[in-house]
Every structure is written in structure tokens, then in C-alpha cells.
C-alpha positions as CSV (number, residue, x, y, z in Angstrom):
1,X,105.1,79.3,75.2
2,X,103.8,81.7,77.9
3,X,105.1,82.4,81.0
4,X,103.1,83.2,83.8
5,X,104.5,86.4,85.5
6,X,101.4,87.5,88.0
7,X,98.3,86.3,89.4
8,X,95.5,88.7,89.8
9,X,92.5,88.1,92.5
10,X,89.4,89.5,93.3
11,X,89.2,90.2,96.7
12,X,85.6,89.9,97.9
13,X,83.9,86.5,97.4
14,X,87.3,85.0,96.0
15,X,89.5,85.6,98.8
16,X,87.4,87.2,101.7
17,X,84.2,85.9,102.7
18,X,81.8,88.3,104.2
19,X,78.5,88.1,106.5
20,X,75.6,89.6,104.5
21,X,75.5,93.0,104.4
22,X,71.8,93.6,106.1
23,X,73.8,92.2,109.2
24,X,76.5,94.7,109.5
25,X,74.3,97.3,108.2
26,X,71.9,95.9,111.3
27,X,74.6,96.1,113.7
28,X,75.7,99.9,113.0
29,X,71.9,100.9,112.7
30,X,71.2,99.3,116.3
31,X,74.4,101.3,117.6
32,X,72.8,104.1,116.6
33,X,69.2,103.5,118.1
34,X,67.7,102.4,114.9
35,X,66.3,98.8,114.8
36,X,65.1,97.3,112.0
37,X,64.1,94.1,110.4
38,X,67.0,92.5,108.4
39,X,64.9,91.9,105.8
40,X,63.7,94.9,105.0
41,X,67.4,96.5,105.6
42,X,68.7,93.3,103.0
43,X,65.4,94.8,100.7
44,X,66.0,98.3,100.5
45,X,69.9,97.4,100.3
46,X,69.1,95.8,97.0
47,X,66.9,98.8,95.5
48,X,70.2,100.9,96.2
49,X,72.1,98.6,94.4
50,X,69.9,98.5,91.5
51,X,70.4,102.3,91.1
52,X,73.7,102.6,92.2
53,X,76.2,102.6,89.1
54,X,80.0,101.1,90.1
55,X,81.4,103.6,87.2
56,X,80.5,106.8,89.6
57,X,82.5,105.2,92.4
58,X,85.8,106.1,90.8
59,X,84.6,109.6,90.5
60,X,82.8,110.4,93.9
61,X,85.1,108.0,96.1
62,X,84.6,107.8,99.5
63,X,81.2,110.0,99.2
64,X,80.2,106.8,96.6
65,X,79.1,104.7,99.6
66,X,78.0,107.8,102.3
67,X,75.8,108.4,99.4
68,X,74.8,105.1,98.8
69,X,73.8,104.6,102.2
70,X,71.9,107.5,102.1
71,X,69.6,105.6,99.5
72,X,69.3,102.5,101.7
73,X,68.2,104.8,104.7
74,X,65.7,107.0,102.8
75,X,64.2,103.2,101.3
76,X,63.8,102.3,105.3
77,X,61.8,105.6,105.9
78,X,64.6,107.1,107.5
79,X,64.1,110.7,106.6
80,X,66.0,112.6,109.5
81,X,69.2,112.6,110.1
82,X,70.4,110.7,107.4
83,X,73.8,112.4,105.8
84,X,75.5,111.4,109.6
85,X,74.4,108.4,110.1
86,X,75.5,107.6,106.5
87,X,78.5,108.8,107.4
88,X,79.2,106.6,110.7
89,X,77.9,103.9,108.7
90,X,81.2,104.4,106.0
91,X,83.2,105.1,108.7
92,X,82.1,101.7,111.3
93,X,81.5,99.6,108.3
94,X,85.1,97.8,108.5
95,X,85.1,97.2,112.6
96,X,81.5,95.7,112.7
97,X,81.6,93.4,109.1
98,X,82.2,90.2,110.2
99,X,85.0,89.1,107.2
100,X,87.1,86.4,106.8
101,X,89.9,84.5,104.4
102,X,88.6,81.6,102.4
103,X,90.2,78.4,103.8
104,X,93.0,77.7,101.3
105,X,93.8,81.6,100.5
106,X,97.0,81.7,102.5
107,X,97.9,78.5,101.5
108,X,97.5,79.1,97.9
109,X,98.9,82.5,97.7
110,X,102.0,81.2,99.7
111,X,102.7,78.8,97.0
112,X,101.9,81.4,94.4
113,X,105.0,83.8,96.0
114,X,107.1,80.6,97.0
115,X,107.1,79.9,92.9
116,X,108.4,83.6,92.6
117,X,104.9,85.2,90.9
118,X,103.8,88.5,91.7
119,X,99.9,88.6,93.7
120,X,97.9,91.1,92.8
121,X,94.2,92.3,94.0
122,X,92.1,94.3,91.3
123,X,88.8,95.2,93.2
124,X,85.4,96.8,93.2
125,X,86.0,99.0,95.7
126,X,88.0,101.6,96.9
127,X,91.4,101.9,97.8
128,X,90.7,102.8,101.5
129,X,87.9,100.2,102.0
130,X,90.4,97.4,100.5
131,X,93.1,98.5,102.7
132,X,91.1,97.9,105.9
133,X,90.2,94.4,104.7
134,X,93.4,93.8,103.7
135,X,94.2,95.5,107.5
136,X,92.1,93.5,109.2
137,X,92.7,90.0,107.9
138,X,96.4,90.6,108.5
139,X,97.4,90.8,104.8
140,X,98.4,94.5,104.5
141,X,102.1,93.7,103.3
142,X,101.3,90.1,101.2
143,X,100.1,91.8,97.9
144,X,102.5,93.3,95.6
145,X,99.3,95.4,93.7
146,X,96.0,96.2,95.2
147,X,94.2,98.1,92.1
148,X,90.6,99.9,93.3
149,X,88.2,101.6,91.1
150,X,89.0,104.9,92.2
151,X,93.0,104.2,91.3
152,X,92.3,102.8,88.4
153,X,89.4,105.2,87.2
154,X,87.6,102.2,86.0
155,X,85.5,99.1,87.5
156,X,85.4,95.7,85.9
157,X,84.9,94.2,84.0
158,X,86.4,96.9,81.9
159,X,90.1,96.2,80.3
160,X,91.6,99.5,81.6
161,X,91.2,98.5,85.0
162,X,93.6,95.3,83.8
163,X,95.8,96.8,81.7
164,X,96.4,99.8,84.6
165,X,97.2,96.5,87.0
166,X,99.8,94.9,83.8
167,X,101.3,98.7,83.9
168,X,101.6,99.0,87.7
169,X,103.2,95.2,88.0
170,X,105.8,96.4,84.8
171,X,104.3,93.0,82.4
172,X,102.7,92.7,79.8
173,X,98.5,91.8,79.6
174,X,99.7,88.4,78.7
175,X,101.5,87.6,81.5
């Protein structure tokens, strides 16, 4: 019989529920003197994420979503100017998303720790980006592992990135 040792989450659209990202992206654009159409910021969002490949994340880091932005700005015919406000976008991105805990998160992951399992986060991110989330929804200290693509040099759905968690939390796969 197995014994359940851990539980492993993803963190965005499991746990944390987020506005879409044309509005944040709308907001910081509008701080900035920019002002355009959520649409066509949610449209040239999406051809940036058709191009964009999660594997270079773990590799460029925090430049993965400066540069990433970069692609959504030159898609809104933003040609000047475009390396610092993708910058301040990165950098705002955290303190103007509107994000929030799924109604029975806490609940659940009380119960999870009350039962004495280790909670874990592997993400799609990076380490820095889920640590503000994690920051900002109050949560810093509740996870005993928080694996990120650019800790574990991989993005899921590839094993390593599980296996690397397994490692960290000293258990096996199985568990």
C-alpha cells in the first residue's frame, strides 16, 4: 500500500486566480501614457505566446518575460522605447495584477498540513515571480517547496521538474 507523503500544486489557475492578462498589461501601459484597446493588447499577447517557448525561460530568467514583453509591444506597433517599458512592465507586473486564492485553497491546504503532509508548488514560472504571489496572497511561509522552471531547469510537463521537487522534499516519486 502507498503512503501519501506530499502534495504538489500548481500555482496559477489551481490555487491563484488571476484577472486576464490584457488588463494588467492595460493598466501598466496606461501608467505609462500608452492606451490601448484590450483587445488588441489580449491579441498581440496571444501571438507572443505562440512564439514564446516555456523551455528558454529556465535559461534566460528574469530577461524571459522583459523579452516577452518586448514581443507583445512590437505586435501593438510600439516601436520606441520598448526595452524600458518592458522592463517596468516585469518589474509592476506583481503590484497591478489583480490575483487571488481560490475559495477553498486555505481550507484545503490547512487540512493537508493538519494530516502532517508536506505542500508543495511546482510552477511555470519563475522563482521571483512565484515568490511575489506567494508574497502577496500572504502565503510566503505555508509551502514547504516552491519548484520554478528556472530552479528546476525544466517546465512541465517534463518529469525532471518532478523528480527535482521528489529530491528537494527527500521522497520518493511515488510518494
Amino acid at each position: 500500500m502507498r503512503t501519501v507523503k506530499a502534495v504538489l500544486f500548481d500555482m496559477g489557475e489551481t490555487l491563484v486566480g488571476a484577472e486576464p492578462v490584457s488588463e494588467t498589461f492595460h493598466k501598466i501601459l496606461k501608467l505609462h501614457g500608452a492606451e490601448l484597446p484590450k483587445e488588441k493588447i489580449e491579441a498581440s499577447f496571444e501571438k507572443a505566446r505562440e512564439k514564446s517557448n516555456m523551455d528558454t525561460m529556465a535559461e534566460l530568467g528574469n530577461r524571459f518575460w522583459v523579452e516577452f514583453n518586448i514581443n507583445v509591444l512590437k505586435g501593438l506597433g510600439i516601436k520606441e522605447n520598448t526595452l524600458p517599458l518592458a522592463e517596468a512592465i516585469d518589474r509592476e507586473w506583481w503590484e497591478h495584477a489583480n490575483i487571488s486564492l481560490y475559495p477553498e485553497v486555505l481550507e484545503v491546504l490547512r487540512k493537508l498540513k493538519e494530516n502532517g503532509l508536506k505542500v508543495g508548488i511546482i510552477t511555470n514560472t519563475l522563482q521571483t515571480d512565484a515568490e511575489k504571489v506567494l508574497s502577496k496572497l500572504g502565503l510566503s511561509d505555508f509551502f514547504d517547496l516552491v519548484v520554478s522552471v528556472d530552479i528546476a531547469g525544466k517546465a512541465k510537463p517534463a518529469k525532471e521538474i518532478f523528480v527535482y521537487a521528489a529530491k528537494r522534499l527527500r521522497l520518493k516519486p511515488q510518494e
